[in-house]
N, C-alpha and C positions, 0 to 999 in steps of 0.2 A: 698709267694706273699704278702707283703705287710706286718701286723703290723696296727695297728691304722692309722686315716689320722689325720691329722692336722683339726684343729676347723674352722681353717679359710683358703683357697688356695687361693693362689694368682698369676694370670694371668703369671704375669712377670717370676714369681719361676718356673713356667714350661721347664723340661731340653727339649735343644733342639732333643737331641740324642735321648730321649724315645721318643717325637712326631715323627722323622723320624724310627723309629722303630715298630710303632703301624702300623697296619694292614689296607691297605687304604678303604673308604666304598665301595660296590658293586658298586653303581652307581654317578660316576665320572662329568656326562656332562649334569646331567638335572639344575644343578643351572644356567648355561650357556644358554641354552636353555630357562628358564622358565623366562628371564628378557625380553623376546622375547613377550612377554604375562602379561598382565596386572594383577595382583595378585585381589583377591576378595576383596571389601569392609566388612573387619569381623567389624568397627568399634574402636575406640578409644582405646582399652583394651585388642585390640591384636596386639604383637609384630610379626611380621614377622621378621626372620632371614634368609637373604644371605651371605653364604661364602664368599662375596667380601664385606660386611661391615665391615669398620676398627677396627680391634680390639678394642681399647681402648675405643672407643666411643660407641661400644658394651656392653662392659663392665659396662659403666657408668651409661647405661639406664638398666640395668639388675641390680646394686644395688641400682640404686632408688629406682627401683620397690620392690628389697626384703624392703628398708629399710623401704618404706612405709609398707609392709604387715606383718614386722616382729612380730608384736606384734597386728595386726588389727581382735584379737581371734570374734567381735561379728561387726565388718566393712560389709559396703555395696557395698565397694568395690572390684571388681571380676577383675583376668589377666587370658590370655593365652599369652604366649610362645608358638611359632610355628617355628620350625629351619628347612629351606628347605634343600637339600638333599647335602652333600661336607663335608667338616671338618670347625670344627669350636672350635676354640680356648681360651676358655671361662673357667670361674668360674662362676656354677648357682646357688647361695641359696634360697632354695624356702622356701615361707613364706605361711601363712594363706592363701586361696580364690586364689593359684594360681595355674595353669595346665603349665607342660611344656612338650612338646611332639615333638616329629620329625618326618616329613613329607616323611620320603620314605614306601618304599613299603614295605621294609625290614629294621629290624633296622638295620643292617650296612649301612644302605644308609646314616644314619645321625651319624657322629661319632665325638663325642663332647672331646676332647683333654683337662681334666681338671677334675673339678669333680662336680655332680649336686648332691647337700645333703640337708639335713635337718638337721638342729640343733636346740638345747634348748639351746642355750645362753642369752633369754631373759626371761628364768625361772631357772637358775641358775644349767641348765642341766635337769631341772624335763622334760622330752618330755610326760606327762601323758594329755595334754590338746593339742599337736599339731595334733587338727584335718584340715581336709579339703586340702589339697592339691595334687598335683597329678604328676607322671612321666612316661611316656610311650613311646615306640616306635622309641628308639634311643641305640643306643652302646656309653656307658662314657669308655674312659680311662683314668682313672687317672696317673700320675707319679709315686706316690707313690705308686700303687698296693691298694688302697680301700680306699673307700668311706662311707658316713654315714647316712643312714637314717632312723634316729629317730625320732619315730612319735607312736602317738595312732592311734583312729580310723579316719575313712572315710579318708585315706590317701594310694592310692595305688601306687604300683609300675608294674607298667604294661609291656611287650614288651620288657623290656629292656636286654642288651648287657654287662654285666659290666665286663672287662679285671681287676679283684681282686677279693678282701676281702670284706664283706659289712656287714656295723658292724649298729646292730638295736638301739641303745640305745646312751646316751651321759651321762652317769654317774648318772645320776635321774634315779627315772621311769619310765615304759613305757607302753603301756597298747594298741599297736596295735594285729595285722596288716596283711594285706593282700601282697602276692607277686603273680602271675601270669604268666603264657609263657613269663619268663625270663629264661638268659642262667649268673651263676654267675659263672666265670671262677674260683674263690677262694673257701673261705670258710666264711659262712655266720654267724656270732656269734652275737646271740641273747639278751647277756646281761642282763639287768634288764627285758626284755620285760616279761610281765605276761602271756601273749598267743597270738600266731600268727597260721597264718593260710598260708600254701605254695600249691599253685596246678601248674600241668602240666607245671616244669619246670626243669631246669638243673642247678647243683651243685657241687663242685667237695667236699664238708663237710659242717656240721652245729654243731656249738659250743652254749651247752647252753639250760637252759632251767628253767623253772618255776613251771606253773600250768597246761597248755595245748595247747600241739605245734600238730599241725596235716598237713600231707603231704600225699598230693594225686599224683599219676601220677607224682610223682617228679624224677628224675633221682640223684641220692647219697643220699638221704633220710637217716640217720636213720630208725633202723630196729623199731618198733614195740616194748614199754619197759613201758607201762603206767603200774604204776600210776608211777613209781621211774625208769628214767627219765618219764616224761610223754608226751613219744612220741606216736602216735598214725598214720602211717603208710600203707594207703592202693595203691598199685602199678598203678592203672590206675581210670580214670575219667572217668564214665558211659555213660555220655550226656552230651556236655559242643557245648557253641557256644561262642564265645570270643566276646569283645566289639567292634566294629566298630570303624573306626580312620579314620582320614584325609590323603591324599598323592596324591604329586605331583608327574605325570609321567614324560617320559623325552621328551615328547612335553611341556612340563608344564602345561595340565589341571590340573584341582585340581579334584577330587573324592573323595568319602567315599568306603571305602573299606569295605564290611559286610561279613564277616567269614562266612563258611560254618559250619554248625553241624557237631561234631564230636562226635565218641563214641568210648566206652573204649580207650581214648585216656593217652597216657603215652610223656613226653618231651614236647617240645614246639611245638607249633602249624606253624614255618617257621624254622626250623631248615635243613630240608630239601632242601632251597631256594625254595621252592614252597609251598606259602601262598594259600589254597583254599576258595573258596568264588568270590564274586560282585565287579565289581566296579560300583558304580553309578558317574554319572559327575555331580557335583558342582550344573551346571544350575538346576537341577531336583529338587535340594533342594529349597525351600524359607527360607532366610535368615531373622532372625527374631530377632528385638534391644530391649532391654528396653522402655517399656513406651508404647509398643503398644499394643492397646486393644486386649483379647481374640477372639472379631469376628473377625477381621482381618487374624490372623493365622488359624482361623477355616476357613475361605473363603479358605484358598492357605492347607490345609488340603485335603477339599472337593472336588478340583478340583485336587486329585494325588499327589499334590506337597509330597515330604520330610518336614524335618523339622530340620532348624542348631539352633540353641538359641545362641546368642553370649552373651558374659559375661556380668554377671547385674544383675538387680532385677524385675521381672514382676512380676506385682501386676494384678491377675485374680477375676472379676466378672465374671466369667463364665468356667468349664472347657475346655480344648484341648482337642477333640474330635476326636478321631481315629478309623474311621470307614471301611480301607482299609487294607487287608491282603498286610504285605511284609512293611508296612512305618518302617521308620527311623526315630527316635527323638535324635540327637545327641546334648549336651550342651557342649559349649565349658567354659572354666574358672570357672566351679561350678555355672554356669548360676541358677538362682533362681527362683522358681514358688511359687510367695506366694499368698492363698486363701482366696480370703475376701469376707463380706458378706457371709460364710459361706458354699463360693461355694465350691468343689469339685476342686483341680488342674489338674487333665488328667482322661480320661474316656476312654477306649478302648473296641470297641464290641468286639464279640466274635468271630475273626478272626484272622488265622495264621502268623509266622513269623515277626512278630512286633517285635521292636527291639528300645527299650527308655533306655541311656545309657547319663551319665556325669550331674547327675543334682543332687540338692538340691530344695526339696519341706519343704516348711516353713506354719506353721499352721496361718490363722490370728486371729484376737480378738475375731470372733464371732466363736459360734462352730460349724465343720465342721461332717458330718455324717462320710466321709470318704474321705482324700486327694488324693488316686489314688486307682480306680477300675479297673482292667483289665479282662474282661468278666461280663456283667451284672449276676447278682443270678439269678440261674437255667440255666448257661452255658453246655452246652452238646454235642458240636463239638468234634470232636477226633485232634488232632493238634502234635498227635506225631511225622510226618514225616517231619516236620517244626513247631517250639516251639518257642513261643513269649520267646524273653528276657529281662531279667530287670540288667543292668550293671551298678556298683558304681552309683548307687540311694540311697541318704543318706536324710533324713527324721527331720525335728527338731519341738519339742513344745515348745515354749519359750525359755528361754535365752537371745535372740535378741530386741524378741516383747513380749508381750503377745499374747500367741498362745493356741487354742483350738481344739481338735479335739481328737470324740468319736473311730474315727481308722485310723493309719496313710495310710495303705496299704492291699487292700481287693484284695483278686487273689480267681478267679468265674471261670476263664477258665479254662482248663484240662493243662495238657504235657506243664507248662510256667517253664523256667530256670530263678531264682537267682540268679546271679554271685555277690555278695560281696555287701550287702546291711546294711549301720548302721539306724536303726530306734530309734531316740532318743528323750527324751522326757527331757528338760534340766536341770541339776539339779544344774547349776551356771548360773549368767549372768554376763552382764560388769559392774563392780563393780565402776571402773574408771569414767566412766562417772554418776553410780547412776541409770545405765535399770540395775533391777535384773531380774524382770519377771520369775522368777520363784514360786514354791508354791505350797501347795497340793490345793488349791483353786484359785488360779491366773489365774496359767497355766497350762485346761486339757487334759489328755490324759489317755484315758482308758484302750485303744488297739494298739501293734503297727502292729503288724502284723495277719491278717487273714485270713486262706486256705481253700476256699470252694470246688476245683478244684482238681480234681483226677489227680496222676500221675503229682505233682510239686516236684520240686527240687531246692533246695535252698545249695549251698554252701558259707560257709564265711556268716552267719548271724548272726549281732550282733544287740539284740535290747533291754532296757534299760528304767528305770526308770519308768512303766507306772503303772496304779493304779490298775488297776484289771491284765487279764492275759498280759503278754507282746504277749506272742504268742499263736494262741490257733488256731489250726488245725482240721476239720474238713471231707477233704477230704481223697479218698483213695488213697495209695501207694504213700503215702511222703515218701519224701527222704529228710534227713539236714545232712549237713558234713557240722560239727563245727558251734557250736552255743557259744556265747559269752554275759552276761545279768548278772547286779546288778539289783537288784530290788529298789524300789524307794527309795529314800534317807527320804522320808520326810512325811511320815504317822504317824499323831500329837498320837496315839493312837492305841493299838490290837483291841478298840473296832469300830473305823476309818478302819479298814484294815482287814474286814471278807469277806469271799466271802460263804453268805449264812451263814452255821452255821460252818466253818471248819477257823481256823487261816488262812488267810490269803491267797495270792492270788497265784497261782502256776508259773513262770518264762516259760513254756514251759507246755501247755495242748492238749491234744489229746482226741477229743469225744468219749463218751462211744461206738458208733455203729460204729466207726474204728476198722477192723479186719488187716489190712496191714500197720505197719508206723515203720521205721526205723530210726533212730537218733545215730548218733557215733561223739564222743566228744567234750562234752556240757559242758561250765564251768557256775555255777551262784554261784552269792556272794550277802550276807546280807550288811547293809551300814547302819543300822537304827539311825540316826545321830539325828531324832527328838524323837525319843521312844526305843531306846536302848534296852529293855525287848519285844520287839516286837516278834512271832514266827511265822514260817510261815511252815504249816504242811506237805511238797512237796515241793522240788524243781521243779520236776515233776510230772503230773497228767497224768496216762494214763489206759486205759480198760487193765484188767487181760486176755490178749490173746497172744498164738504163735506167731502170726503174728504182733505183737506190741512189738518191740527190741527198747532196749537203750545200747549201747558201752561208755565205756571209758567217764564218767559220776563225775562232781568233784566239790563238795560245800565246800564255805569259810564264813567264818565269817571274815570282814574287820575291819581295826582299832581297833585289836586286841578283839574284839568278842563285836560288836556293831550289834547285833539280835542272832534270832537262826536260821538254816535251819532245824527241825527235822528230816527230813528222802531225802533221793536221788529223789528217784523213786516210788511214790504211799509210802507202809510203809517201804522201806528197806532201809537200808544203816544208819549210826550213826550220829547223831545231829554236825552239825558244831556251836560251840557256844564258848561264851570264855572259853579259857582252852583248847578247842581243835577245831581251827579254820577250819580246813581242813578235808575233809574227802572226801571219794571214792570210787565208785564202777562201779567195770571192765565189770559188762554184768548183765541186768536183760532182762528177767526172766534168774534168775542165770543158766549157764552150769550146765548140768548133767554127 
């Protein structure tokens, strides 16, 4: 099936014979139907797409858009791509701050005849910095038999259908990535990528590998072979509720579709043609633009409403307050929550099924206690039967702005699912224009993640640079599948970077008075780019008990041994430092 794709495809080069040979969508008659019906005001920044828009003119507005965002790594400017339901005969390159996603019920509803990728041609192939962009909810056929998408973090591929090969990298490096209830007919070769992360999806092979590839509930997986290859391989997904999406029916309402929980689930979550879950209709939501005040949205909050964010930047004096079990906070195009004044960007009591999914929360100047709380401290609801979700929620401290903030993401409630979260704390900015905003005193960030909440689960977490712990977990019966975390590039000194009397700050901490936390393949790396002789005595910190497991566990020293890691896991495991960058260890408290 395919071979490499091509850098660039082009609309025209598409044979005729493979489009009339591709497999038509499920649903034939709702683009026809839906012109019957007035499409929503999403605003300036979303493209709607009809099968009956001309090709070429199609086209033309689809590479303005990549060619503005190709390179727009620290831009305020956000897209969504939204292709209604029929075929549609297209080349989509997706660039920085853009989401493109297909509006059926099923992704064969929207079947795109061409190929949607991601490229580093505007890094010379390095795809190590293509963060922020998104794909979901559509079937690509390429001609060629595969596709490309290379990318690091906050860049998902959701939903998707792909008839090929899907190849992760573009000859640079690469340093994602999440894949999700996709069906990849081919075989997926990884490339340069340094670690990825694949759940509840189908595959027919996977080529490739690094540092730490982990597959959950995936269908053709790779067996289980860490540290050499380091594959890491468990058959089904315990608790997972997928991210909410758009779609038009074939009356043409528009709705949000909200997935039902699922447990020990294995494959995709529609593979069966029966997608379970909600639909909500469009109207229920309030549609919410740029520029408008926090109380505003809080009014249409308080009175029941949903919540859509259309693409942009909102600038909060006050957080988004979610006080109703069962809301939906859906961001279309990387929609933006930035905190100023030092407020807080989303606050959720202590109630079920909530479901905040497609956004970037941005720290502002003054410093924030904490940018998203979900259950006030001292939460004590049980929420198992219905678990608030948190879906591609990606996190940033500077880079952009100057940004401040002592915790990016505080979780107080019980039974909440993390599906694919990057918490970052920035360790470049835009050099081009002269915002670096970055800095070990610029730009702070202490904390990126913290678990007060019993019975949370976090898969696909990747969080990154911050000054004391990145993550530091306190509750009982954690669960993390695949954590991902450099520690901060830029602690002027060891004697800058103590925590208490012990080297340095742990990547990954678990409380002494946790008897239950489980953790299975975790990669952290040293970067110490400002203190070189830096050491940091833990990868990870955790209480010496049974019931406290780490799996498939893997430190590096980067740029050829710029720090040291001394030990894995509390004191075990051999120093990653120059000389011997790498090291590993497969289970602590070690098998007997």
């Amino acid at each position: 099936m395919g071979g490499q794709p091509t850098r660039r495809s082009v609309v025209a080069g598409l044979a005729a014979a493979a489009v009339a040979a591709t497999i038509e969508p499920a649903v034939t008659s709702a683009a026809a139907l839906s012109a019957k019906m007035p499409d929503p005001d999403l605003g300036r920044d979303v493209l709607i797409v009809d099968p009956s828009m001309p090709p070429a003119m199609l086209q033309q507005r689809l590479d303005a858009i990549f060619r503005s965002m190709e390179r727009a790594h620290f831009s305020d400017a956000r897209h969504a791509i939204l292709f209604k339901p029929g075929r549609h005969q297209v080349d989509v390159n997706v660039g920085f701050f853009t989401q493109v996603a297909g509006l059926g019920l099923l992704p064969g509803d929207v079947a795109i005849h061409g190929h949607v990728h991601a490229e580093a041609d505007w890094a010379k192939g390095m795809a190590l910095v293509n963060f922020w962009r998104g794909l979901e909810n559509l079937a690509v056929r390429p001609a060629d038999g595969a596709d490309r998408w290379a990318v690091s973090q906050a860049a998902p591929y959701r939903r998707v259908h792909l008839s090929g090969d899907l190849v992760l990298d573009d000859g640079g490096w690469s340093s994602g990535g999440f894949i999700a209830d996709c069906r990849i007919d081919g075989v997926i070769r990884s490339g340069s990528q340094q670690q990825w992360f694949t759940r509840n999806s189908a595959m027919r092979g996977w080529q490739g590998s690094n540092w730490n590839m982990m597959f959950m509930g995936v269908e053709g997986a790779p067996a289980t072979s860490f540290p050499e290859p380091p594959y890491t391989t468990i058959p089904s997904v315990s608790v997972m509720r997928e991210k909410p999406f758009l779609h038009v029916d074939a009356q043409g309402h528009w709705q949000v579709f909200v997935p039902a929980v699922r447990r020990e689930g294995r494959g995709t979550s529609w593979g069966d043609g029966k997608p379970r879950g909600t639909s909500i209709p469009l109207p229920r939501f309030f549609i919410a633009r740029p520029g408008m005040p926090a109380r505003q949205i809080n009014a249409a909050l308080a009175r029941g409403r949903h919540l859509l964010l259309t693409p942009g930047i909102y600038r909060l004096d006050a957080p988004l307050k979610v006080d109703r079990a069962n809301t939906v906070i859906l961001g279309l195009g990387f929609a933006t929550l930035v905190a100023e004044g030092g407020s807080k960007a989303i606050v959720v009591a202590d109630v079920p099924g909530v479901s905040i999914a497609g956004l970037l929360i941005d720290a502002g100047p003054t410093l924030s206690p904490v940018l998203v709380e979900i259950g006030p401290r001292g939460s004590s609801r049980d929420h198992r039967a219905n678990p608030t979700l948190l879906s591609d929620i990606f996190f940033r401290v500077g880079g952009a702005t100057i940004g401040n903030a002592e915790t990016c993401l505080e979780i107080n409630s019980h039974h909440v699912i993390g599906d694919h979260l990057w918490i970052w704390r920035a360790d470049h900015g835009d050099r081009a224009s002269g915002r670096i905003h970055v800095g070990w005193d610029e730009s702070v960030g202490n904390q990126g993640l913290v678990v007060n909440g019993d019975d949370v689960t976090m898969s696909a977490l990747f969080v990154e640079h911050f000054r004391h712990y990145n993550t530091l977990w306190n509750g009982e019966r954690g669960r993390t599948w695949f954590y991902q975390n450099e520690l901060p590039y830029d602690p002027p000194s060891q004697a800058a970077y103590m925590a208490g009397t012990t080297r340095g700050w742990a990547a990954y901490k678990v409380a002494d008075r946790v008897d239950d936390h489980q953790a299975v393949a975790l990669g952290i790396y040293a970067n110490f780019t400002a203190a070189p002789d830096i050491v940091v005595e833990s990868a990870i910190e955790a209480p010496r008990k049974p019931g406290v497991r780490f799996t498939n566990v893997t430190t590096i020293s980067l740029g050829g041994g710029k720090g040291t890691i001394a030990h894995l896991v509390n004191d075990a495991g051999t120093a990653a430092r120059p000389g011997a960058i790498r090291q590993t260890l497969v289970s602590y408290p070690a098998r007997t």
